[in-house]
Chimera marker file (.cmm) of the C-alpha trace (Angstrom):
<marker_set name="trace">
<marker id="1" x="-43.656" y="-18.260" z="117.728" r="1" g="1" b="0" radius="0.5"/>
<marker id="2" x="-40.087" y="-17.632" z="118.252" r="1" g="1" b="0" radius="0.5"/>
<marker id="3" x="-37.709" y="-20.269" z="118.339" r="1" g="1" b="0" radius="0.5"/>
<marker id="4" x="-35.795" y="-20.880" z="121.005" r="1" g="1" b="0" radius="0.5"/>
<marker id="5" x="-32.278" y="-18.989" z="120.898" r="1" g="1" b="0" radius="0.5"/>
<marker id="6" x="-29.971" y="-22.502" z="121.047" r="1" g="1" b="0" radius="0.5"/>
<marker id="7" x="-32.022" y="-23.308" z="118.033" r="1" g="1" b="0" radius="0.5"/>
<marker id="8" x="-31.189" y="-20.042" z="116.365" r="1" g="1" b="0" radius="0.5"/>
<marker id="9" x="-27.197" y="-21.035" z="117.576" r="1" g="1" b="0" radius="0.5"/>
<marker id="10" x="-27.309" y="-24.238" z="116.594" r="1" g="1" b="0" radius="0.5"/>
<marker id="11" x="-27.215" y="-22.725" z="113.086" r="1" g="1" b="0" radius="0.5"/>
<marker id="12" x="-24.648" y="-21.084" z="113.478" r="1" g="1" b="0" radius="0.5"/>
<marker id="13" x="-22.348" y="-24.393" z="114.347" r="1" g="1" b="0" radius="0.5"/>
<marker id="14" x="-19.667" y="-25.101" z="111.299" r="1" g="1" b="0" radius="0.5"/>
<marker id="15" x="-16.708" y="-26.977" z="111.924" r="1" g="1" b="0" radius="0.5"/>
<marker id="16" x="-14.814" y="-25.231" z="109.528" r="1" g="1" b="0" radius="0.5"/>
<marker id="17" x="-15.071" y="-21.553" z="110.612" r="1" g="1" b="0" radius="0.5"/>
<marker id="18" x="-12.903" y="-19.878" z="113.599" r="1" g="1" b="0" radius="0.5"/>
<marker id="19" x="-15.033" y="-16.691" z="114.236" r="1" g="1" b="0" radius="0.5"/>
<marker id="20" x="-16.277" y="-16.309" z="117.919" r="1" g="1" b="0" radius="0.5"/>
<marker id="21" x="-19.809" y="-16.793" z="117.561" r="1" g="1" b="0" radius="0.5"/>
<marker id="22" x="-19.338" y="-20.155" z="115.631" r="1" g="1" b="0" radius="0.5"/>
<marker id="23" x="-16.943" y="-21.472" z="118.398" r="1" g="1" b="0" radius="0.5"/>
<marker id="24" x="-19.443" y="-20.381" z="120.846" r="1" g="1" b="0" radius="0.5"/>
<marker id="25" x="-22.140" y="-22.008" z="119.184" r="1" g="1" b="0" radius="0.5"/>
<marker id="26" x="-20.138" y="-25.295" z="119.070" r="1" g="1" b="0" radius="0.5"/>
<marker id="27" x="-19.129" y="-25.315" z="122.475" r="1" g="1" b="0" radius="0.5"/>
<marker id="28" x="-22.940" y="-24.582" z="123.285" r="1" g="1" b="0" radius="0.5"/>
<marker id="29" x="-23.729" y="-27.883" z="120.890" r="1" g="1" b="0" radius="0.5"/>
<marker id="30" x="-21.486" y="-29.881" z="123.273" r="1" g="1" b="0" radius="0.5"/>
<marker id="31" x="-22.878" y="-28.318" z="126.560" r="1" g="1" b="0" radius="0.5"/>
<marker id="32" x="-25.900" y="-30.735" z="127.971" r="1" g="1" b="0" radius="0.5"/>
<marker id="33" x="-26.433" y="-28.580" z="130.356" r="1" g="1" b="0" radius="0.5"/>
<marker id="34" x="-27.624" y="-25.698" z="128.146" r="1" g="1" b="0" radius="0.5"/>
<marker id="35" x="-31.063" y="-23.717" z="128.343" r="1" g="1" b="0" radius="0.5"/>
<marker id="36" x="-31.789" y="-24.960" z="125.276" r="1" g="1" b="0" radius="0.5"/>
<marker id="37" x="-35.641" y="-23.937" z="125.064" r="1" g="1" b="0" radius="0.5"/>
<marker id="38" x="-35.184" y="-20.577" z="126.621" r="1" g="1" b="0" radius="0.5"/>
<marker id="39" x="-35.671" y="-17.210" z="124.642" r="1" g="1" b="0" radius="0.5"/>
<marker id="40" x="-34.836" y="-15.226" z="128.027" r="1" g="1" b="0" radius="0.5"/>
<marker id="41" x="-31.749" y="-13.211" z="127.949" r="1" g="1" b="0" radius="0.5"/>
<marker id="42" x="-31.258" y="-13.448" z="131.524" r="1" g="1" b="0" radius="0.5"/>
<marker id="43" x="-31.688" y="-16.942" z="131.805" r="1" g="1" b="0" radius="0.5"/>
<marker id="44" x="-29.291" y="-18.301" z="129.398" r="1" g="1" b="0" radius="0.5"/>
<marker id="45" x="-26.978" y="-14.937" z="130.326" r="1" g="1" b="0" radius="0.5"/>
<marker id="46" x="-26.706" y="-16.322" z="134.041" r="1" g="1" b="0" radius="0.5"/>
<marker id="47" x="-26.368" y="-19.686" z="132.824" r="1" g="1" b="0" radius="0.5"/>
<marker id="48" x="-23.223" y="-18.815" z="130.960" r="1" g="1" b="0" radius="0.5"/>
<marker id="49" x="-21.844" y="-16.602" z="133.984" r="1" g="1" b="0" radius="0.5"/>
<marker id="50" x="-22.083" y="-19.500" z="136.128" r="1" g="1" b="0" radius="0.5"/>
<marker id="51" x="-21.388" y="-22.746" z="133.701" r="1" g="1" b="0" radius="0.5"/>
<marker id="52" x="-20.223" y="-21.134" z="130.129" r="1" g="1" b="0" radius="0.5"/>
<marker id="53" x="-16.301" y="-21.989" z="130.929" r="1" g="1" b="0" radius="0.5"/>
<marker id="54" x="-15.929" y="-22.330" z="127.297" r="1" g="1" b="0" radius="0.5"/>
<marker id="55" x="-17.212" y="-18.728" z="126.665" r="1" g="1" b="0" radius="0.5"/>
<marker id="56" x="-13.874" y="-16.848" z="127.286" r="1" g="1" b="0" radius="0.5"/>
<marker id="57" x="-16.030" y="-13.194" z="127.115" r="1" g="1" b="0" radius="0.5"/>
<marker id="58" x="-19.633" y="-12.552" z="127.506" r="1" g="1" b="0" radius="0.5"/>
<marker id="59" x="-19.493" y="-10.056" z="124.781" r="1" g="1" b="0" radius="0.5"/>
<marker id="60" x="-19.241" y="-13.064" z="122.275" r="1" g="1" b="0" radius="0.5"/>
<marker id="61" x="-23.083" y="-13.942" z="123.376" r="1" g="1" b="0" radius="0.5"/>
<marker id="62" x="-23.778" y="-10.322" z="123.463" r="1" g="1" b="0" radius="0.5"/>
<marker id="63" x="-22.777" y="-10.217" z="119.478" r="1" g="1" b="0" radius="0.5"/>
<marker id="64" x="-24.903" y="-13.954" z="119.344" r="1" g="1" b="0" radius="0.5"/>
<marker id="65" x="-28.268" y="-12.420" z="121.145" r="1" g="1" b="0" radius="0.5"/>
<marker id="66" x="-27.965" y="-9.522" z="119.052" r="1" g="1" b="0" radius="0.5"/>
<marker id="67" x="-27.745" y="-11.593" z="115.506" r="1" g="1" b="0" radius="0.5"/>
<marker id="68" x="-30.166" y="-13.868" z="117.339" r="1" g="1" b="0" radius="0.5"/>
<marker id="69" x="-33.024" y="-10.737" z="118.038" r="1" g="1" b="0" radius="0.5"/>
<marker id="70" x="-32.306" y="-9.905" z="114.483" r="1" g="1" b="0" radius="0.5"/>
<marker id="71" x="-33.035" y="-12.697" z="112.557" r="1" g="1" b="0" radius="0.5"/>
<marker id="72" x="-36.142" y="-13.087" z="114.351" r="1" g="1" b="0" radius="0.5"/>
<marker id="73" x="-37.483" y="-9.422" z="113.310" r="1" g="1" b="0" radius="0.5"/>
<marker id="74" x="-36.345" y="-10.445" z="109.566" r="1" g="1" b="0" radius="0.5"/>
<link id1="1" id2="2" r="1" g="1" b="0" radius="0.2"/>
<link id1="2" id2="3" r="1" g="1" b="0" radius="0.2"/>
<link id1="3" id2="4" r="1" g="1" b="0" radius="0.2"/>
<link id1="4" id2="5" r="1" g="1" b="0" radius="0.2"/>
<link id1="5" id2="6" r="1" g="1" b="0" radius="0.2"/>
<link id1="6" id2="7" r="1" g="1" b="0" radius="0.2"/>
<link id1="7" id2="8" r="1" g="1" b="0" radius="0.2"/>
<link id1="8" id2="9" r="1" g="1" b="0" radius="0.2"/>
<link id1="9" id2="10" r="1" g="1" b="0" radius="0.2"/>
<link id1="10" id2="11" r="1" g="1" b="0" radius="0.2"/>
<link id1="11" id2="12" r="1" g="1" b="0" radius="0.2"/>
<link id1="12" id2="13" r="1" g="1" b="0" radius="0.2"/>
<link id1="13" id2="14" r="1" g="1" b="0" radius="0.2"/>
<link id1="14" id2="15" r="1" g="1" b="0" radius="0.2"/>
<link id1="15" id2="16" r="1" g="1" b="0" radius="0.2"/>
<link id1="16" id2="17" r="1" g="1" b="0" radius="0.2"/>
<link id1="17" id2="18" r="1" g="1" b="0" radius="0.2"/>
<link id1="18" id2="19" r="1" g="1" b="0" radius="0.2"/>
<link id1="19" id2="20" r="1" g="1" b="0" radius="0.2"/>
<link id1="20" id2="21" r="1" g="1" b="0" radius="0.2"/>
<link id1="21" id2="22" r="1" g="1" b="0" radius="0.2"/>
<link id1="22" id2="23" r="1" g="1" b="0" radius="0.2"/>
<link id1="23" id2="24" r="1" g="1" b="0" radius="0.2"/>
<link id1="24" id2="25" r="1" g="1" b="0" radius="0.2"/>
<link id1="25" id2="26" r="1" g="1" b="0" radius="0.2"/>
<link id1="26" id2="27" r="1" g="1" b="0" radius="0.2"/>
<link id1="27" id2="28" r="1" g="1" b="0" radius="0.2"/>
<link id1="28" id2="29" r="1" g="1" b="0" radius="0.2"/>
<link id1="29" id2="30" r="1" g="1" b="0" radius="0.2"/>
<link id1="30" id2="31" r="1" g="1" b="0" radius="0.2"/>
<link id1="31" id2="32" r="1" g="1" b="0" radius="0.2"/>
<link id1="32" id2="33" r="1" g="1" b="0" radius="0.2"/>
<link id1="33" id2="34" r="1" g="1" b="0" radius="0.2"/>
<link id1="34" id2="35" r="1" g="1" b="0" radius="0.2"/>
<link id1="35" id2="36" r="1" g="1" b="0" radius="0.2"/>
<link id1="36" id2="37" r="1" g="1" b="0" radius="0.2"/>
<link id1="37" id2="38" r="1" g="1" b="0" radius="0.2"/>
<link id1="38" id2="39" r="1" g="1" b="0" radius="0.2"/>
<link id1="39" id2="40" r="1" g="1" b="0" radius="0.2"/>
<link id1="40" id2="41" r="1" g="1" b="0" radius="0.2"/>
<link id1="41" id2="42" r="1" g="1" b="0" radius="0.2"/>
<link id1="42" id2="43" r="1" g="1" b="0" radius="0.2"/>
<link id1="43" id2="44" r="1" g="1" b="0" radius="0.2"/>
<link id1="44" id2="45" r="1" g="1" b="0" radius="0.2"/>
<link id1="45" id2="46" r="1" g="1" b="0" radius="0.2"/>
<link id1="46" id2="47" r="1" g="1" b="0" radius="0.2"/>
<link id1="47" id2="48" r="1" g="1" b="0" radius="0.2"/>
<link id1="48" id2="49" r="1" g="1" b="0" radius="0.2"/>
<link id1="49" id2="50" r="1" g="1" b="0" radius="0.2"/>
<link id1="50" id2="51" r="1" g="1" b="0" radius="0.2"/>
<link id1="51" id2="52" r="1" g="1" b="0" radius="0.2"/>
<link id1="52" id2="53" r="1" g="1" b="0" radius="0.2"/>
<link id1="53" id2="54" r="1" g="1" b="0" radius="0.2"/>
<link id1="54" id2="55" r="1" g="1" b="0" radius="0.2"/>
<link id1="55" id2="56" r="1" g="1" b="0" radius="0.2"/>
<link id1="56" id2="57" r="1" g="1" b="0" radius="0.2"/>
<link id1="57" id2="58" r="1" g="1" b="0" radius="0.2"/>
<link id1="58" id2="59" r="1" g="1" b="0" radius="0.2"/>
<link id1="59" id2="60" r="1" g="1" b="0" radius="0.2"/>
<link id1="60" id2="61" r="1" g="1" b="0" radius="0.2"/>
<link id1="61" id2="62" r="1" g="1" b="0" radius="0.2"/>
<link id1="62" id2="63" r="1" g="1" b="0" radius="0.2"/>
<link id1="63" id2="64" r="1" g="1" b="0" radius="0.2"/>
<link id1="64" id2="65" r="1" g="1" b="0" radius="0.2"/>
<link id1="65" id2="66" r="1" g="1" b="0" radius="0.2"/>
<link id1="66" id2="67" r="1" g="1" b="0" radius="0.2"/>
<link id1="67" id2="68" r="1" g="1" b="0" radius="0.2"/>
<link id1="68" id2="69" r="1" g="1" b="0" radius="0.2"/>
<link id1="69" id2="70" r="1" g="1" b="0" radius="0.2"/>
<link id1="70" id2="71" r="1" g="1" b="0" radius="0.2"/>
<link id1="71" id2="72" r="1" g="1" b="0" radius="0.2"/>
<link id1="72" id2="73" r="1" g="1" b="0" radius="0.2"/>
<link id1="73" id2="74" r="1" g="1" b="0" radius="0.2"/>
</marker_set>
C-alpha cells in the first residue's frame, strides 16, 4: 500500500535546510487543514490552489509529487 503523500512530505521536514521542497513540507506540517491521507494529485493540488498561501508556486509541489511518485516506485 502506498503511503499517503503528507507522509512521504513529512520526511522531507528539516529545520535546518532552505530548499523549496523542505519549506513546503514544513509549512504543510503546520497546515491542519491538509489532505493528509490523500495519494490523489488533484485533491491535494486543489487544496493548495485554494488554501496553500504558504506555497508561493505550484511548481514547488510539482518537484514534491514528482520525488513523492518516485520514491514509491523505488
Amino acid at each position: 500500500m502506498r503511503r499517503s503523500f503528507y507522509h512521504y512530505l513529512m520526511t522531507e521536514r528539516d529545520p535546518h535546510k532552505k530548499d523549496a521542497v523542505t519549506l513546503f513540507a514544513n509549512d504543510v506540517y503546520l497546515d491542519v487543514g491538509f489532505p493528509k491521507q490523500s495519494e490523489n494529485y488533484q485533491e491535494i493540488s486543489q487544496y493548495l490552489e485554494l488554501n496553500g498561501d504558504y506555497l508561493p508556486e505550484m511548481t514547488i509541489f510539482d518537484v514534491a509529487w514528482e520525488r513523492y511518485i518516485e520514491k514509491d516506485q523505488a
